[in-house]
C-alpha positions, 0 to 999 in steps of 0.5 A: 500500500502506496504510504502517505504523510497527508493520510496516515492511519495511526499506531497500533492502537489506531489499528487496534480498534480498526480489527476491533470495528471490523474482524473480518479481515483478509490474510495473505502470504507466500505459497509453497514452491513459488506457487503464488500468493495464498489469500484466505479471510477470518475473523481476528481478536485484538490480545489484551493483557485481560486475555492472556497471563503472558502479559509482559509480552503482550499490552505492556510493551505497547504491541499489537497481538492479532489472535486467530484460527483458520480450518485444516489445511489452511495452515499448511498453505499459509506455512503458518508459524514458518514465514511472515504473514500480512494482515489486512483489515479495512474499515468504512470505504466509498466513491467519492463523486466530484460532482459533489465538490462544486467545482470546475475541474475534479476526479473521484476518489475514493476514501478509505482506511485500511491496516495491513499488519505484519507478522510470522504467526505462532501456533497455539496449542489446542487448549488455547486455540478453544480459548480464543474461539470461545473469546471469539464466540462470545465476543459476536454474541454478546449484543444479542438477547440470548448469547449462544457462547461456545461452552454455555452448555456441556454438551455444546461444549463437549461438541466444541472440544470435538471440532477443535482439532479441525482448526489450528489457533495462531497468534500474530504479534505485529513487527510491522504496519502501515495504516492508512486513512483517506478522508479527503484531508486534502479538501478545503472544508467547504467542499467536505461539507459538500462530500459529507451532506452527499454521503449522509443524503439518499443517493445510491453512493450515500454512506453514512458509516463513511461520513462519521468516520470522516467527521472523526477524523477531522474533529 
C-alpha cells in the first residue's frame, strides 16, 4: 500500500480498534514452491493483557497481538508459524463523486482506511486455540438477547472440544504496519461539507458509516 504523510492511519492502537470495528479481515502470504500468493479471510481478536497471563509480552510493551484460527489445511498453505504473514483489515470505504465538490475541474476518489499488519504467526496449542474461539464466540454474541457462547452448555461444549482439532489457533504479534486513512484531508472544508451532506443524503453512493468516520477524523 502506496504510504502517505497527508493520510496516515495511526499506531497500533489506531489499528487496534480498526480489527476491533471490523474482524473480518483478509490474510495473505507466500505459497509453497513459488506457487503464488495464498489469500484466505477470518475473523481476528485484538490480545489484551485481560486475555492472556503472558502479559509482559503482550499490552505492556505497547504491541499489537492479532489472535486467530483458520480450518485444516489452511495452515499448511499459509506455512503458518514458518514465514511472515500480512494482515489486512479495512474499515468504512466509498466513491467519492466530484460532482459533489462544486467545482470546475475534479476526479473521484475514493476514501478509505485500511491496516495491513505484519507478522510470522505462532501456533497455539489446542487448549488455547478453544480459548480464543470461545473469546471469539462470545465476543459476536454478546449484543444479542440470548448469547449462544461456545461452552454455555456441556454438551455444546463437549461438541466444541470435538471440532477443535479441525482448526489450528495462531497468534500474530505485529513487527510491522502501515495504516492508512483517506478522508479527503486534502479538501478545503467547504467542499467536505459538500462530500459529507452527499454521503449522509439518499443517493445510491450515500454512506453514512463513511461520513462519521470522516467527521472523526477531522474533529
Amino acid at each position: 500500500m502506496r504510504e502517505d504523510p497527508g493520510s496516515t492511519g495511526g499506531g497500533p492502537g489506531w489499528a487496534a480498534d480498526l480489527v476491533r470495528e471490523h474482524p473480518w479481515a483478509t490474510m495473505v502470504s507466500n505459497g509453497a514452491g513459488g506457487s503464488g500468493p495464498v489469500v484466505s479471510h477470518y475473523p481476528f481478536l485484538v490480545e489484551d493483557a485481560a486475555d492472556t497471563a503472558n502479559t509482559a509480552d503482550t499490552a505492556d510493551e505497547g504491541g499489537l497481538v492479532l489472535v486467530s484460527h483458520v480450518g485444516r489445511p489452511d495452515e499448511e498453505a499459509h506455512r503458518l508459524g514458518s514465514q511472515e504473514l500480512c494482515v489486512v483489515v479495512q474499515g468504512p470505504g466509498g466513491y467519492i463523486s466530484p460532482s459533489w465538490y462544486g467545482v470546475p475541474a475534479a476526479v473521484p476518489t475514493w476514501n478509505f482506511a485500511a491496516a495491513h499488519l505484519y507478522g510470522v504467526p505462532e501456533i497455539l496449542s489446542d487448549e488455547e486455540n478453544l480459548a480464543v474461539l470461545d473469546r471469539l464466540v462470545a465476543h459476536f454474541e454478546a449484543p444479542l438477547p440470548n448469547p449462544f457462547l461456545l461452552r454455555g452448555t456441556s454438551e455444546n461444549a463437549d461438541y466444541a472440544e470435538r471440532i477443535v482439532h479441525g482448526t489450528v489457533g495462531f497468534r500474530v504479534r505485529v513487527t510491522r504496519a502501515v495504516t492508512k486513512e483517506k478522508m479527503s484531508q486534502d479538501k478545503p472544508e467547504p467542499v467536505v461539507g459538500r462530500i459529507l451532506a452527499a454521503l449522509d443524503g439518499s443517493g445510491p453512493y450515500a454512506n453514512p458509516e463513511l461520513a462519521a468516520r470522516m467527521r472523526r477524523v477531522r474533529r
